[in-house]
N, C-alpha and C positions, 0 to 999 in steps of 0.2 A: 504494500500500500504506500501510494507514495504521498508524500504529506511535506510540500512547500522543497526545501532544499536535500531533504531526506529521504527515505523509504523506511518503511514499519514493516516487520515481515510476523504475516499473521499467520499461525500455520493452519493447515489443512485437518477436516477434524480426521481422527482416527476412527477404525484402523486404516494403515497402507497397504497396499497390496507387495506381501512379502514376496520375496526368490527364498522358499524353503529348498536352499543348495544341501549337500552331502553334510559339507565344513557347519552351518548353521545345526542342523538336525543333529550334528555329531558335538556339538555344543551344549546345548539346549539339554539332550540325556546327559550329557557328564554333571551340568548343572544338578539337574532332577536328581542324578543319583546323589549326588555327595548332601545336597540339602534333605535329602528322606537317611542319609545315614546319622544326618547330624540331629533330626527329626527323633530318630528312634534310639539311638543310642544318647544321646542329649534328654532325651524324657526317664532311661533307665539307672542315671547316675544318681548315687547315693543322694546329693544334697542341689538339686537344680533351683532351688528356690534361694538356696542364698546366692547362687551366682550371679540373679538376674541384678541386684544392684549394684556389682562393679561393674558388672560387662553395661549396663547402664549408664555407670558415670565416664567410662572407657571411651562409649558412642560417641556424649555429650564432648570431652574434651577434643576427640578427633576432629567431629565436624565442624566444632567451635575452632579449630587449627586451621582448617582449611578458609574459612573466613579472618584471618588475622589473628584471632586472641592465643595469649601466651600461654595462658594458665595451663600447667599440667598435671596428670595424674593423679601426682603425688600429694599437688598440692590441694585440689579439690576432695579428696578425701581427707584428710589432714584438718582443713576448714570445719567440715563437716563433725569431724569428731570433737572439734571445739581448740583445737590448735590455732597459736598466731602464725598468720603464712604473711611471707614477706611477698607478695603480689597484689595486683590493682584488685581494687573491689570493683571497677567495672568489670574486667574480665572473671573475675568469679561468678560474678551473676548470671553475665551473658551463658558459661559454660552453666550453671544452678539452673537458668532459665531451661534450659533444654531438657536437664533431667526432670523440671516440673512438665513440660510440656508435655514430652515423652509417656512419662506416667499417667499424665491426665489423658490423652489419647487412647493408652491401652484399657484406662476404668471405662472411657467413653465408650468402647467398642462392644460393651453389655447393653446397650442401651439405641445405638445411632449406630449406622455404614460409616464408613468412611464416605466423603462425600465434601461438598463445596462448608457447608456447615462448620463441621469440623474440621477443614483447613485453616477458617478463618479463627476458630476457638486456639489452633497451635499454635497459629501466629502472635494470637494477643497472649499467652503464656510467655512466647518465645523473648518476644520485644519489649513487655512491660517492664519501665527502670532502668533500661539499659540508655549510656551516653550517647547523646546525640539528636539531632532535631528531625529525623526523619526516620523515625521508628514507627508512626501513626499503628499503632497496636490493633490488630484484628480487623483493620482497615483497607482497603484495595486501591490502590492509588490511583489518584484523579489527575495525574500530570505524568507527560510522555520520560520514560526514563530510558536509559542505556545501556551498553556494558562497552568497556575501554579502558584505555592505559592512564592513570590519573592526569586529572585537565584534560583530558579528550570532550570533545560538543558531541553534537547531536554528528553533526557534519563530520566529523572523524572516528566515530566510535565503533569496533569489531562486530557489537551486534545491536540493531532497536528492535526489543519484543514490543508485541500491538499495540495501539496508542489507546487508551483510558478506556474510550467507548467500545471496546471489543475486547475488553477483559472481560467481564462477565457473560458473555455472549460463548466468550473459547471454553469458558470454565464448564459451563453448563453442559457444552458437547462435549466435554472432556469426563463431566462426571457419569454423564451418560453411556460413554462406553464401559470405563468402570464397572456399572453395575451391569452391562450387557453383555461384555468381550465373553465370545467363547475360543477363545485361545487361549493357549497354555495359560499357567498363572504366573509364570517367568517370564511369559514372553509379554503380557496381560502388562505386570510390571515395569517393566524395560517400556516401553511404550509410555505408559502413566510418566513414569519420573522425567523422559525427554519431554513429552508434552507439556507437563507443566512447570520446567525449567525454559520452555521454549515462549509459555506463557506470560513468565515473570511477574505476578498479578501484583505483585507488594514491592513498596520503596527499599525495602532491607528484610533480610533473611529469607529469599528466596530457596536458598540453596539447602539451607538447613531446614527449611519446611519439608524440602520433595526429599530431604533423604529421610527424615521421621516416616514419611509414608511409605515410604520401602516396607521398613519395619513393621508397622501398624498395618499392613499391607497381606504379610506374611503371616501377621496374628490372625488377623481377621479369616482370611482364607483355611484357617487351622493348616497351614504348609508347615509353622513352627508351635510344638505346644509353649514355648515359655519365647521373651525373646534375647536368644543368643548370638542371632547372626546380626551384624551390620559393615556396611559398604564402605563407610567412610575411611579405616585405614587401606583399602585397595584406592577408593578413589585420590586418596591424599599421595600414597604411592606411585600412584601412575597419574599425577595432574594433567600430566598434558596431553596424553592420550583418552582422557576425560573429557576434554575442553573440545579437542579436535574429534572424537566424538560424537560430541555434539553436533559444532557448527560444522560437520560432513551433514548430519541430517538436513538442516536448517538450509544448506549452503546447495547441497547434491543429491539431497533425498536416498542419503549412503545407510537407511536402516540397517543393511544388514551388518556392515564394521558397527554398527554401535550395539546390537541385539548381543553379537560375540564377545566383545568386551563387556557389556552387562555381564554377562552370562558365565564369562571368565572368571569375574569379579563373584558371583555365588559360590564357584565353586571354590575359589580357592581362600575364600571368607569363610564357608562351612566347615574346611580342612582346618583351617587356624583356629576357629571356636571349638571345634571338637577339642584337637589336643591342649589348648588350653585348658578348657572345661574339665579334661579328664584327668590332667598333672594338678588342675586345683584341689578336686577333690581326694585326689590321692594322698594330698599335701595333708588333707584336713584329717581321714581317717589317722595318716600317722603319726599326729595331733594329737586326738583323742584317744590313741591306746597310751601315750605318754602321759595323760592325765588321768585314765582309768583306773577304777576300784577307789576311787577318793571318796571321807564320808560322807561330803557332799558333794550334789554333783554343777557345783558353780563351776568350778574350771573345763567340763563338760559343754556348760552354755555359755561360757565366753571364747572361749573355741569358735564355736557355733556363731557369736558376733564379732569376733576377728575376721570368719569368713567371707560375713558382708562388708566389711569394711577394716584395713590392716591396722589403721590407727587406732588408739583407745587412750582414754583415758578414765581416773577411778571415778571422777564428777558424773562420766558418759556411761562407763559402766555398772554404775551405782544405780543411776535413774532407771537405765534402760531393763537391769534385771531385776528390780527392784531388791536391794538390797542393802547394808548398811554399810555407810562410806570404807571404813575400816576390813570390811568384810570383805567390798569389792580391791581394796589396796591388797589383802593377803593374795587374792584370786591371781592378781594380776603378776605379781612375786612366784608366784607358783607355777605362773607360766614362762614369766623371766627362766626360772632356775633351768628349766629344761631346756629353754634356747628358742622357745615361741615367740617370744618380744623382745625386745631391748628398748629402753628409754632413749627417746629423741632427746639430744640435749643435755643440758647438764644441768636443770629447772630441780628447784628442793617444792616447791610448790607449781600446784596446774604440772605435772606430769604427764609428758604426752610419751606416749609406747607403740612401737610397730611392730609390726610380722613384715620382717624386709621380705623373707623369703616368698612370702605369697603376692607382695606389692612388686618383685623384681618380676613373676609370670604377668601380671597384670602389663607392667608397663614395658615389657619386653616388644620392639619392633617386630611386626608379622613378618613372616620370611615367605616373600608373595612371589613367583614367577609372573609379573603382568603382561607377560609377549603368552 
């Protein structure tokens, strides 16, 4: 659409008419397979429930990376456990924001589809309180935007998705196939997240909207019982074949380089969640025989909240297991002695305590083949 010195590129609704080639179809099953092993043997390990809020806050700092923010790992858990972390309090929000949103998506999905609705509910999660004058939270922006190299115009800019009055118009057809695609659900997927990266419906946080819906995508479809898998460190991995990607669709209507790189990116994101998942939990059982036969079984259930999260403290561990401040200080000694935590610092008060060993799997770089 061309619009005074520029052109708007509106895209086409879906679906396209794919080339199901050999290399595609021999994609698409590796996909399938590795996400149904990750499916099945990811729902049979001992403790899947404590996983989902590191590999939660895991997603949040990835995707929040690929948008600028510093914050890491170590430090957004560390926060959370009640630790002083020496980083901006914007960028902990911004990364905080997305484990709200995130959350809130997956409770929503009891009740609402995934849908236009609920894009706009991620958004105002995502963006409330964070820096900056163009966040308009849960809002669809009413002015033509771009994408380019900072200081690029209208007139210079790599890409302009549709101008104002055909944002809600794309969305609609977009949510329409959503609930209609009878294609794969990989491929269902792969389709959604370009389309509506291709859409850009919001001033900020585009990117990290459409990869929430990955996720909430996979729920919703029951493809994953809990959510383990997410895209974000393939995509951060391989940015520029991400990017280029893209604008092949947008640029040459190259679906099928972008379906395979999707598609890539499942499977070799299922392979990394699995062996994570499974070195975690391995980590934790041999945890708990270290603590076993105690007369009580606190050091049993701090365990058990080490696993969601490696920081502690007695203040954190006190409230959360309900018990007396002193009580939680022995627990936490008892798991020092055995070599489960070590005290961050050198604090005689506010005591912060890690499990490096479980926070070194957590923040360990995925070891991705992206070709």
């Amino acid at each position: 659409m061309v619009l005074g010195s520029y052109s708007a590129f509106v895209p086409a609704p879906l679906p396209p008419k794919l080339d199901w080639t050999a290399r595609l179809i021999g994609t698409l099953s590796d996909a399938d397979r590795l996400i149904g092993r990750l499916a099945g043997e990811g729902g049979r390990l001992p403790n899947p429930h404590i996983l989902i809020r590191p590999f939660v806050r895991r997603e949040a700092v990835l995707s929040s990376k690929i948008e600028g923010t510093q914050a890491t790992l170590g430090e957004l858990l560390a926060a959370e456990a009640g630790a002083v972390v020496d980083r901006s309090p914007d960028d902990l929000r911004e990364v905080g924001n997305y484990v709200v949103a995130l959350e809130h998506g997956i409770a929503r999905l009891k009740k609402l589809p995934l849908c236009v609705r609920l894009v706009r509910e991620l958004h105002e999660k995502l963006m409330t309180g964070v820096a900056g004058h163009r966040a308009t939270p849960g809002r669809f922006r009413t002015v033509q935007n771009w994408i380019g190299k900072p200081g690029s115009t209208a007139a210079t800019a790599s890409y302009i998705p549709p101008p104002p009055g055909e944002v809600e118009p794309c969305l609609a057809t977009w949510e329409t196939f959503l609930h209609e695609s009878k294609l794969p659900p990989l491929v269902t997927i792969g389709l959604i997240h370009y389309q509506f990266e291709a859409i850009h419906p919001f001033l900020d946080g585009n990117g990290r909207v459409g990869r929430l819906l990955i996720t909430l995508f996979l729920i919703e479809r029951q493809i994953l019982p809990t959510p383990l898998l997410y895209l974000s460190a393939f995509f951060e991995a391989s940015r520029r074949d991400y990017y280029d990607g893209l604008r092949g669709v947008s640029e040459r209507g190259a679906w099928n380089d972008w379906l395979e790189y999707f598609l890539l990116g499942v499977a070799r994101m299922s392979e990394d969640a699995l062996s994570r998942a499974t070195r975690i939990n391995q980590l934790l059982a041999q945890w708990q025989r270290k603590v076993s036969g105690e007369s009580t079984n606190n050091p049993l259930r701090l365990v058990e909240l080490v696993g969601a999260n490696p920081f502690i403290t007695t203040k954190g561990a006190s409230e959360t297991l309900g018990i007396a401040f002193t009580t939680a200080q022995r627990t936490i000694e008892r798991l020092e002695r055995v070599g489960i935590v070590k005290q961050v610092g050198q604090a005689k008060r506010g005591r912060v305590y890690c499990a490096r060993e479980l926070l070194d799997i957590l923040e360990e770089p995925a070891r991705l083949n992206t070709r």
